[in-house]
Chimera marker file (.cmm) of the C-alpha trace (Angstrom):
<marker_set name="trace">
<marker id="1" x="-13.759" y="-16.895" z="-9.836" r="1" g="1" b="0" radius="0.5"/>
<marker id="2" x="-11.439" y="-17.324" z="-6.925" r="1" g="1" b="0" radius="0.5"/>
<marker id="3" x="-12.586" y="-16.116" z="-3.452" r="1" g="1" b="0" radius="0.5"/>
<marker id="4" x="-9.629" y="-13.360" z="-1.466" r="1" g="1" b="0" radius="0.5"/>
<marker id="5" x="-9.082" y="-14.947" z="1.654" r="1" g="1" b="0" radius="0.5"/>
<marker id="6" x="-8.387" y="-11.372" z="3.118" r="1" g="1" b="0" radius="0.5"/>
<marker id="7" x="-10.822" y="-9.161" z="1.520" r="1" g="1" b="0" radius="0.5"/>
<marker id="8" x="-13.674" y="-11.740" z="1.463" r="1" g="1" b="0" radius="0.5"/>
<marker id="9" x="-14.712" y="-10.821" z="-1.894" r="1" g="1" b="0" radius="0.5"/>
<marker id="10" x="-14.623" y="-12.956" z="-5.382" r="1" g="1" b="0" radius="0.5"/>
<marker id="11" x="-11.604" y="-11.702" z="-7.902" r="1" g="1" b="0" radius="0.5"/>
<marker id="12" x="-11.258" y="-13.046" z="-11.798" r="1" g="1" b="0" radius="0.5"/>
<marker id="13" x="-8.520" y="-15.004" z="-13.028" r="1" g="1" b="0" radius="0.5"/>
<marker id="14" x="-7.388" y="-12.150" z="-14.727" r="1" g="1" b="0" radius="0.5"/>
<marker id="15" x="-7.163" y="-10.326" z="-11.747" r="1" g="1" b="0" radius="0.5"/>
<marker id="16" x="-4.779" y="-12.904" z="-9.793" r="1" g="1" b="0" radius="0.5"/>
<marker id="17" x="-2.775" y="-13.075" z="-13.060" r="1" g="1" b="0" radius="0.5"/>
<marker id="18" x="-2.266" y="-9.357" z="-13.319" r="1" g="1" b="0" radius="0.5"/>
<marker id="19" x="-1.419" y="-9.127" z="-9.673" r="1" g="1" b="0" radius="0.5"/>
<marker id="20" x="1.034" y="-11.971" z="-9.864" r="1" g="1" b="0" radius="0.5"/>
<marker id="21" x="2.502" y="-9.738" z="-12.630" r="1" g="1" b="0" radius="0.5"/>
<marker id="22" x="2.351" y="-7.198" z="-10.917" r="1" g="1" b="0" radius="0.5"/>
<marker id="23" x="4.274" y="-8.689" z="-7.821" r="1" g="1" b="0" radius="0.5"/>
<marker id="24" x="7.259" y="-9.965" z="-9.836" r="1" g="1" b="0" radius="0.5"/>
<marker id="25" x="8.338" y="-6.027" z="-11.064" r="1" g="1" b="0" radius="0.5"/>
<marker id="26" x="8.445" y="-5.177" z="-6.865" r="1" g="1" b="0" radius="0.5"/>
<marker id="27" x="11.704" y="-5.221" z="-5.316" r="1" g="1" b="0" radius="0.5"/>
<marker id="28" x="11.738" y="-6.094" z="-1.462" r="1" g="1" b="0" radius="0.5"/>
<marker id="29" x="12.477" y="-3.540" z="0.896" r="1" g="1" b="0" radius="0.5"/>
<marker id="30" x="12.913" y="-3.755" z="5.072" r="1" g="1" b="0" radius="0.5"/>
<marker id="31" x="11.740" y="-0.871" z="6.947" r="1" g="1" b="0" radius="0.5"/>
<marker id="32" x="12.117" y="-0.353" z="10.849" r="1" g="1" b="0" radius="0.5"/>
<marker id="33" x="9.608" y="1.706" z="12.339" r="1" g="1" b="0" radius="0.5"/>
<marker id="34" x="8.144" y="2.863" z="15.785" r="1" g="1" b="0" radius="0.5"/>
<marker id="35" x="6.025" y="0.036" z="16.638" r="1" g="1" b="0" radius="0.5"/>
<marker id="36" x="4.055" y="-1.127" z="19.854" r="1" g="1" b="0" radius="0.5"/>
<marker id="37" x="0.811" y="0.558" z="21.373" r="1" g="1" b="0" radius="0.5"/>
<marker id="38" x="0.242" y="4.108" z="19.359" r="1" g="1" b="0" radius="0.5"/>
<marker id="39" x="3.467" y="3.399" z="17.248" r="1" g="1" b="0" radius="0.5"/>
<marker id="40" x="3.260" y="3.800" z="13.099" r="1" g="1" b="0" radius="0.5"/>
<marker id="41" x="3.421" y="-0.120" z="12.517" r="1" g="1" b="0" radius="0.5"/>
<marker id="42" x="-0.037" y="-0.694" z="15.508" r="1" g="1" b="0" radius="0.5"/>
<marker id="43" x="-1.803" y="2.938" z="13.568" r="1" g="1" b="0" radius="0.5"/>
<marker id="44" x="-1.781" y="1.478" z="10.128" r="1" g="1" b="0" radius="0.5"/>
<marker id="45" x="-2.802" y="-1.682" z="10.645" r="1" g="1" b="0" radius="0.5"/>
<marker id="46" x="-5.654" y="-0.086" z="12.735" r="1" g="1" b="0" radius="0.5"/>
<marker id="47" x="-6.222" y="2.198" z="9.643" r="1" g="1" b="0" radius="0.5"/>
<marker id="48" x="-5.927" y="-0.145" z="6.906" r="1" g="1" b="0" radius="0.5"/>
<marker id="49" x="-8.323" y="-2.382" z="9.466" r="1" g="1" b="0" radius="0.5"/>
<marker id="50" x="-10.837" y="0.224" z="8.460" r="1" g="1" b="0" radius="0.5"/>
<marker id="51" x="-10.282" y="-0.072" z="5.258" r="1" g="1" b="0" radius="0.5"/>
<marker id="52" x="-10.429" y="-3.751" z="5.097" r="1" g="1" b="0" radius="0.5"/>
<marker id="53" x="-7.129" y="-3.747" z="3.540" r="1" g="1" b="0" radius="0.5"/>
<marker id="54" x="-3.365" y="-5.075" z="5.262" r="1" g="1" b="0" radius="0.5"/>
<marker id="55" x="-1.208" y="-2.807" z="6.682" r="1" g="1" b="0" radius="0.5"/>
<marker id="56" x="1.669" y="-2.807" z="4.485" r="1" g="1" b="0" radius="0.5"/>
<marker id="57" x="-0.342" y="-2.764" z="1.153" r="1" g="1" b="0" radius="0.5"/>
<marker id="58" x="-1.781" y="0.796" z="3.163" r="1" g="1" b="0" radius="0.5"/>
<marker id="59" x="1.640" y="1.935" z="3.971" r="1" g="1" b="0" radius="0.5"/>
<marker id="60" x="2.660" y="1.309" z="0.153" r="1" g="1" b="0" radius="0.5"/>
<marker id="61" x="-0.357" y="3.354" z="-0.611" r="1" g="1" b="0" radius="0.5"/>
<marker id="62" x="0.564" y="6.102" z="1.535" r="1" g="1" b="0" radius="0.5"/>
<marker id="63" x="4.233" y="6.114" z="0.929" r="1" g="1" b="0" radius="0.5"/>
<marker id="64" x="3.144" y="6.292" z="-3.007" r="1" g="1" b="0" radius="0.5"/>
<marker id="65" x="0.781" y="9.278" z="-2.691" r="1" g="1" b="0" radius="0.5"/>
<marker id="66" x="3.149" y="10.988" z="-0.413" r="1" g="1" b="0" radius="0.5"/>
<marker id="67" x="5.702" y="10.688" z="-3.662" r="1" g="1" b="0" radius="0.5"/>
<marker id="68" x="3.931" y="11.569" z="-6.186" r="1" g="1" b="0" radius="0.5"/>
<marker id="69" x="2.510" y="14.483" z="-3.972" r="1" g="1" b="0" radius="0.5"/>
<marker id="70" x="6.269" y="15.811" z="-3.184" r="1" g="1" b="0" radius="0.5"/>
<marker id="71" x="7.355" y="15.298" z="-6.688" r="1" g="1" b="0" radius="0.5"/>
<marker id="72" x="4.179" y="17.651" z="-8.450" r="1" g="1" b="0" radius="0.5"/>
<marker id="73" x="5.079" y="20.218" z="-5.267" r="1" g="1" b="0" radius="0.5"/>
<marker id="74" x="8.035" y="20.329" z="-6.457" r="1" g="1" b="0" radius="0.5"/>
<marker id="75" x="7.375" y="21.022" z="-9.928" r="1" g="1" b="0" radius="0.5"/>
<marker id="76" x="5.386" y="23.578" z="-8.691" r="1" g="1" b="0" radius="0.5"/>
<marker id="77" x="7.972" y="25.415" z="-6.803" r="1" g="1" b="0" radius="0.5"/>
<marker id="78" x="10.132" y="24.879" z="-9.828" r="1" g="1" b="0" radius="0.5"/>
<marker id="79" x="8.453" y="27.150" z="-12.175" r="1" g="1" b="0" radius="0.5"/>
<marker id="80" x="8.022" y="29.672" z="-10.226" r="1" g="1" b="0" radius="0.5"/>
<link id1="1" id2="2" r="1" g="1" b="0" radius="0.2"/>
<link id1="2" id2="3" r="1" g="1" b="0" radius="0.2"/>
<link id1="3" id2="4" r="1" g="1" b="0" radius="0.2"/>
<link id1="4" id2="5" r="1" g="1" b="0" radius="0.2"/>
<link id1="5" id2="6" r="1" g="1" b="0" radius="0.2"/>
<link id1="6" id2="7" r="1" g="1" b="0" radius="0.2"/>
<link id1="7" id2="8" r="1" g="1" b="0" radius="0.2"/>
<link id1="8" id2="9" r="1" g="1" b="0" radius="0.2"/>
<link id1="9" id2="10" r="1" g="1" b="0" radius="0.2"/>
<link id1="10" id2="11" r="1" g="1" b="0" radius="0.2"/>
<link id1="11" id2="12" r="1" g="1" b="0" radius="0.2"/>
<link id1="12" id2="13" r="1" g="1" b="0" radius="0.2"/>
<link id1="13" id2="14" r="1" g="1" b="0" radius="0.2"/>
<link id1="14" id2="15" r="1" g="1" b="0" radius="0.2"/>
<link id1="15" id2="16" r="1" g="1" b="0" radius="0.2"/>
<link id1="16" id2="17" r="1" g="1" b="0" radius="0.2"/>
<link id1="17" id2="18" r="1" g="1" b="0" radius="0.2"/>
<link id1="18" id2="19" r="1" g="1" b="0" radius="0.2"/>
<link id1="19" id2="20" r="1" g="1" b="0" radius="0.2"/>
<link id1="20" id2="21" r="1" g="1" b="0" radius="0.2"/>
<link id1="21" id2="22" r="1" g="1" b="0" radius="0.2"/>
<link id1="22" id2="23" r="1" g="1" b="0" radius="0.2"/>
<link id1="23" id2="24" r="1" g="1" b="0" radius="0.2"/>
<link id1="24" id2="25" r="1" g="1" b="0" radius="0.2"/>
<link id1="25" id2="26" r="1" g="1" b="0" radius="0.2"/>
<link id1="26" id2="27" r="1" g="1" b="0" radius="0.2"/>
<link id1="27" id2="28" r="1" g="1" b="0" radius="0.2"/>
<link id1="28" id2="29" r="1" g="1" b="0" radius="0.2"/>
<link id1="29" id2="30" r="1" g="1" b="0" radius="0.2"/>
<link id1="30" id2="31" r="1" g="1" b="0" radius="0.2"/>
<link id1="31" id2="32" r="1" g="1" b="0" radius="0.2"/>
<link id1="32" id2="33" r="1" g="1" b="0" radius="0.2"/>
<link id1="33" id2="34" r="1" g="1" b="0" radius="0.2"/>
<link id1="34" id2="35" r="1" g="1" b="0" radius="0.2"/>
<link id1="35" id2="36" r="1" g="1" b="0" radius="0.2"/>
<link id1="36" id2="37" r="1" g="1" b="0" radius="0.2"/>
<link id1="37" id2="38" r="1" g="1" b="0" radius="0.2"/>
<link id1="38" id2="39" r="1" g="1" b="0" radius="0.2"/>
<link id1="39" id2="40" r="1" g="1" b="0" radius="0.2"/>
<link id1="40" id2="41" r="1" g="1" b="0" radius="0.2"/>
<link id1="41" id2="42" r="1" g="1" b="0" radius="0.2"/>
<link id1="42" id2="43" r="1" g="1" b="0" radius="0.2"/>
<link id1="43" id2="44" r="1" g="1" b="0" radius="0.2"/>
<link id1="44" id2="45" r="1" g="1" b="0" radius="0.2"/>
<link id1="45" id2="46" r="1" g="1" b="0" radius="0.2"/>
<link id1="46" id2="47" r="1" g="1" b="0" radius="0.2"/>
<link id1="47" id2="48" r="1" g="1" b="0" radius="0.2"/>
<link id1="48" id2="49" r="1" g="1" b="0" radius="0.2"/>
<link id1="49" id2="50" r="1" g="1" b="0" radius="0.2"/>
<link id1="50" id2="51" r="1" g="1" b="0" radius="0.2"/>
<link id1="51" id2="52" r="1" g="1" b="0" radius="0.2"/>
<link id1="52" id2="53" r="1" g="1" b="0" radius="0.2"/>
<link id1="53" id2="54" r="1" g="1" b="0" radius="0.2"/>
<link id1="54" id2="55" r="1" g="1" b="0" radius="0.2"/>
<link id1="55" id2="56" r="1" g="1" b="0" radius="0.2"/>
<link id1="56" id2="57" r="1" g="1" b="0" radius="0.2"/>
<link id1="57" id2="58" r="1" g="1" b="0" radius="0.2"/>
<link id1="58" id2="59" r="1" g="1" b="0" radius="0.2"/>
<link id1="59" id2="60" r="1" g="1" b="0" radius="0.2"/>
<link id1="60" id2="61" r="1" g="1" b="0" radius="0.2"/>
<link id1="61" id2="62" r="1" g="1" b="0" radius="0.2"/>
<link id1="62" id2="63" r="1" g="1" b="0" radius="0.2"/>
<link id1="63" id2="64" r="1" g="1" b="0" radius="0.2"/>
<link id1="64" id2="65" r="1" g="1" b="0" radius="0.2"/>
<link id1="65" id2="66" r="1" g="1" b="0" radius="0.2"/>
<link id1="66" id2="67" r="1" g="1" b="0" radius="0.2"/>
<link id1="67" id2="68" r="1" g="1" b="0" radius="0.2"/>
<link id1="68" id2="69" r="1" g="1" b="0" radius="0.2"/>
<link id1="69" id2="70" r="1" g="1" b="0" radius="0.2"/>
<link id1="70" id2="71" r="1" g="1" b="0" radius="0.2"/>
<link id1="71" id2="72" r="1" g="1" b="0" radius="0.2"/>
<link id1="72" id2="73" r="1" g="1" b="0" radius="0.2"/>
<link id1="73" id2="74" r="1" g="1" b="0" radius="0.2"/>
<link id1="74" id2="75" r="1" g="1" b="0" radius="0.2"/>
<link id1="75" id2="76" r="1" g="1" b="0" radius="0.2"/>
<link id1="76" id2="77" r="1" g="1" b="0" radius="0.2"/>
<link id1="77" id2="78" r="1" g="1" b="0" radius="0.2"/>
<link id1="78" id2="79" r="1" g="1" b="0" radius="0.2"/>
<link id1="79" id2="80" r="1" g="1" b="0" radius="0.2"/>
</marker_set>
């Protein structure tokens, strides 16, 4: 077992090997957003702080769900 140095907790070699995996099928992308006090960038690291998780593995997270969400709406409004 091989301890996360972020999340504190013990992962399996197959974990690290699936998540090197994974990582090579992700294509790099540069952003520019609001930052400083009460800007996007300092809110989601203090929400993915919460979650004990970094701040641009949350903002994948979010920008995912946001996708997916926008894509069944509109399906939705499709068949209508």
């Amino acid at each position: 077992m091989i301890q996360g140095m972020r999340e504190g907790k013990t992962i399996s070699l197959a974990d690290v090997l699936e998540r090197a995996k994974l990582k090579a099928t992700l294509k790099p992308v540069t952003l520019r957003l609001p930052g400083g006090d009460g800007g996007d960038i300092a809110t989601a690291r203090r929400l993915a702080e919460e979650k004990g998780i970094g701040y641009q593995t949350y903002i994948k997270i979010l920008l995912h769900e946001s996708l997916r969400s926008e894509v069944a709406r509109q399906a939705r409004a499709s068949r209508k």
